[in-house]
C-alpha positions in Angstrom: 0.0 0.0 0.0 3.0 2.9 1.0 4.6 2.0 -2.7 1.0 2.3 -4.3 0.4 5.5 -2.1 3.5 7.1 -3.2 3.4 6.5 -7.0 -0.3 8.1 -6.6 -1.8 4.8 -7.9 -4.8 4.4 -5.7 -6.6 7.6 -6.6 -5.9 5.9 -10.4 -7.6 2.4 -8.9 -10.1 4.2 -6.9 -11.8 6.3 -9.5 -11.5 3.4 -12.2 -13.6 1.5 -9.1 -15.7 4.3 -8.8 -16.8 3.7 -12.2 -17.7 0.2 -12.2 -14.2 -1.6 -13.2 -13.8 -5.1 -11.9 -11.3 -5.5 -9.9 -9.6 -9.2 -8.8 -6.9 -9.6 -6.7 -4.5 -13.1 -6.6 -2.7 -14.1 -3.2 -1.9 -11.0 -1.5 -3.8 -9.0 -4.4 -7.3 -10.3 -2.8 -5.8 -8.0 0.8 -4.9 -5.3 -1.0 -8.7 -4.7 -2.4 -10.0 -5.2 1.5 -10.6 -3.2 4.0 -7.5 -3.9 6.0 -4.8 -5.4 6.9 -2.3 -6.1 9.9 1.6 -5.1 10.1 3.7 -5.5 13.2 6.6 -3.3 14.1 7.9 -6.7 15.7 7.0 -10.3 13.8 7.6 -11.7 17.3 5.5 -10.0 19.8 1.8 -9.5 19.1 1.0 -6.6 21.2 3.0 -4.6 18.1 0.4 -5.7 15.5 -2.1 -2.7 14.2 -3.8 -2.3 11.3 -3.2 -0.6 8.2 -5.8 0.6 5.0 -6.2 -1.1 2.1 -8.1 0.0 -0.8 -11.6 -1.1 0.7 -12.9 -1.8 -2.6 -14.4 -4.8 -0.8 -15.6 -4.1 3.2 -14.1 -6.9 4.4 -11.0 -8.8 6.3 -9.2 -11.4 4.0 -6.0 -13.4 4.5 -5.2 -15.9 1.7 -3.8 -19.4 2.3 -3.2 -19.3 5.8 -4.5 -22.9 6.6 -1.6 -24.5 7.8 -1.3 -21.5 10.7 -5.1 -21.8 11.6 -5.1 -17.9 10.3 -3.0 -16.7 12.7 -2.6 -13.8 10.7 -6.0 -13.2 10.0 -7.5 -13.7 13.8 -4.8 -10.9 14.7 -6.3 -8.7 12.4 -10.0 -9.9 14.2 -9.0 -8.9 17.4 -7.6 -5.1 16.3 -10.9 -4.7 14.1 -14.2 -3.4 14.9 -17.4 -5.7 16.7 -19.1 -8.2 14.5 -16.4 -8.0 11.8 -16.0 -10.8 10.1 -13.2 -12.7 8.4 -12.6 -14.3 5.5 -9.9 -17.2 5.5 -9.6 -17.7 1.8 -7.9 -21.6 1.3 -5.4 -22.3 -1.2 -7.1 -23.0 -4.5 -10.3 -21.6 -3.8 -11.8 -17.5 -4.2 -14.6 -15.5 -3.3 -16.6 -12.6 -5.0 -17.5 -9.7 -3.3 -20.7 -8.1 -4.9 -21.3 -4.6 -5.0 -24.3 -5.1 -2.3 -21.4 -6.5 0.5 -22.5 -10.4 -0.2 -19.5 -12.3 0.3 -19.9 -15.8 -2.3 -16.9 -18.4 -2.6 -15.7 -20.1 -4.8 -14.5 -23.4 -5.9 -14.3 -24.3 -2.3 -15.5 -23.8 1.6 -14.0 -20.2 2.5 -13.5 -20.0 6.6 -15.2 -17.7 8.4 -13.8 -15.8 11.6 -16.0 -13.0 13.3 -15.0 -10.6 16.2 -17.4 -11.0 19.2 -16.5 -8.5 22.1 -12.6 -9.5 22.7 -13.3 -13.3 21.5 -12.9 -14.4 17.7 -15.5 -17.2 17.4 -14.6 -19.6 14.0 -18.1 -19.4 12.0 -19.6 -22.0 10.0 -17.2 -21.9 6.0 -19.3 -20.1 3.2 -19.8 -22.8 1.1 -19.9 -22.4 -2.8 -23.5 -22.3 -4.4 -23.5 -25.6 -5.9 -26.3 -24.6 -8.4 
């Protein structure tokens, strides 16, 4: 985000946004279009994590392939967001469409869900894809 910030790109993305452009995002790319994100001043210590804007083209907390940690990453994030936030732990091999109306649909496969209740962060039931 500081690199697109200081090349002047996200005014570029936000009024192409602005005017209806799809947007996807791969890996990291799917972070960059949430909400956002968390950074810590020290990897090892926890109480350094805050959180950082993205380009909140989609209102919501995503990490991306973060299975094998149980979404560490992503349930540090939970715990510095707002109440009721929910998280999105998007599995390797799979996606999920953010509409324009905030409906969250995966993909491919199960998507974990995370949401922030008081100080707690509760493991949802996965959005499931729409098997239609």
């Amino acid at each position: 985000m500081r690199i697109l910030e200081a090349k002047n790109i996200t005014f570029f993305l936000r009024r192409l946004y602005e005017t209806g452009k799809p947007f996807f995002g791969l890996s990291a790319g799917s972070i960059i279009l949430s909400k956002k994100w968390v950074r810590w001043s020290d990897p090892n210590d926890d109480s350094t994590a805050d959180l950082f804007s993205c380009l909140g083209f989609a209102s919501i907390i995503c990490d991306t392939h973060g299975e094998q940690d149980n979404w560490e990453e992503l349930q540090v994030a939970l715990k510095l967001a707002e109440n009721e936030m929910v998280g999105y732990g998007i599995v390797s091999g799979a996606a999920i469409k953010v509409h324009s109306n905030g409906t969250v649909e995966a993909l491919s496969q199960p998507i974990h869900r995370y949401v922030r209740n008081a100080n707690k962060i509760i493991r949802s039931l996965d959005l499931l894809p729409d098997e239609g």
